[in-house]
N, C-alpha and C positions, 0 to 999 in steps of 0.2 A: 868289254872295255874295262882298265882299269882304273881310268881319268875319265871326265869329264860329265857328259849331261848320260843320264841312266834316258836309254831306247825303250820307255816302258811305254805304249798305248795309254794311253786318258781318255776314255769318256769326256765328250762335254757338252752339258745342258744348255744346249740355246737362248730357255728360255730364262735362263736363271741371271738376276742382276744382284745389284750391289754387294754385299758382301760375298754373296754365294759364287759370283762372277770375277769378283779380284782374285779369288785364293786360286785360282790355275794355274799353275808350274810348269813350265818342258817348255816355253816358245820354241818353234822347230824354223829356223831360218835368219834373216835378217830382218833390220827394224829396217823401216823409211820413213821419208819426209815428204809430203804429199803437199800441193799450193791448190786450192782452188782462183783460179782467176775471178774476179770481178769483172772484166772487158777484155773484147776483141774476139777471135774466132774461137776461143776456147772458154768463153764464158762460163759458169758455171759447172762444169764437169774436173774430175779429178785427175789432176796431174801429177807422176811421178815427179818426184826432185832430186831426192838423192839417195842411196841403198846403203848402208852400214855394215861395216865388216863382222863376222860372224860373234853372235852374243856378245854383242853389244847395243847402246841406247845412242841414239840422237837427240840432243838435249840442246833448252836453252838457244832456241835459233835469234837472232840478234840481226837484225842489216846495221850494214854502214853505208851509209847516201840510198839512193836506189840503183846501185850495181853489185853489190855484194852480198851477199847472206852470209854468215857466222853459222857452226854447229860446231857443238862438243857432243864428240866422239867418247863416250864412256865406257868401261871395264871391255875392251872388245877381248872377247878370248878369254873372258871369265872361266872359273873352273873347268874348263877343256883343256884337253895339250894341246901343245904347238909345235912338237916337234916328229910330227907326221901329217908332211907337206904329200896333198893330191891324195889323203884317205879321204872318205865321204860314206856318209849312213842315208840311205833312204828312209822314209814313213811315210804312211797314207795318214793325210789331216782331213777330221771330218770340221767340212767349213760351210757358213750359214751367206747364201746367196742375194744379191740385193733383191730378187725377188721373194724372200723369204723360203726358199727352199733349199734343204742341206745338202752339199755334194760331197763328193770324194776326194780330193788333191794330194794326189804323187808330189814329193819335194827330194829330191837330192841335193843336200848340204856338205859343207866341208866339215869335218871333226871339228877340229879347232881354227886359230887365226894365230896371227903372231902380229898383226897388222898394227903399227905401222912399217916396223924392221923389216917383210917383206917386200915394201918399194923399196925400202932405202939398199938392198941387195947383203942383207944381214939376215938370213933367214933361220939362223939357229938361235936369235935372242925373243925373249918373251915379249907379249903386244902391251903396248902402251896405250892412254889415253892422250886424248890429242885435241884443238881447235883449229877447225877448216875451213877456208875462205872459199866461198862459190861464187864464180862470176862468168858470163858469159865469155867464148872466145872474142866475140869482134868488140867486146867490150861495150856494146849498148846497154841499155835497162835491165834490171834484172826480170821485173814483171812491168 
């Protein structure tokens, strides 16, 4: 490739924290936004909320009332191209298990994003950052 994130392998030290721990470079996928409930039948265990378009961050979650959640969408499609729509890289990420033991994880991602200009049906312009409103369809509670 001659854009975007370098496909190199990284070692990395499970056990290693603070400083040693932040300098990791390559995230291989998207970010998310996880809720843990406090009540109801999903008490305490972790729940997906919302997935991020390629390299980028979810930032800054905000509610308005409690039906909405706010996210800014940051740099999605940082230093990647975007104008090789359905290219995709595989890597095996070595990942640390909530039992503490390391596994192996296959990931197939896309190159780049261009995201948002891919909904909007502009698929040849660069991705923008963005803030997204999250509400349920039938319009109840958010949690």
């Amino acid at each position: 490739m001659s854009e975007g994130a370098d496909p190199v392998s990284q070692p990395i030290d499970h056990a290693a924290v603070g400083r040693a721990a932040s300098t990791i470079e390559g995230v291989f996928g998207n970010n998310w936004a996880f809720v843990i409930p406090a009540q109801g039948p999903e008490a305490g265990s972790v729940v997906p909320l919302a997935i991020g378009p390629m390299r980028s961050e979810l930032t800054g979650p905000a509610f308005v009332g409690d039906d909405t959640l706010l996210l800014s969408v940051q740099h999605p499609g940082e230093n990647a191209p975007f104008d090789r729509p359905g290219e995709t890289v595989t890597s095996d990420i070595e990942m640390l298990g909530l039992d503490g033991r390391v596994f192996t994880q296959r990931r197939t991602v896309p190159v780049g994003s261009n995201w948002p200009s891919n909904i909007e049906g502009r698929p040849a312009d660069p991705p923008r950052p963005a803030v997204v409103g999250i509400r349920r369809k039938d319009g109840g509670r958010l949690f």
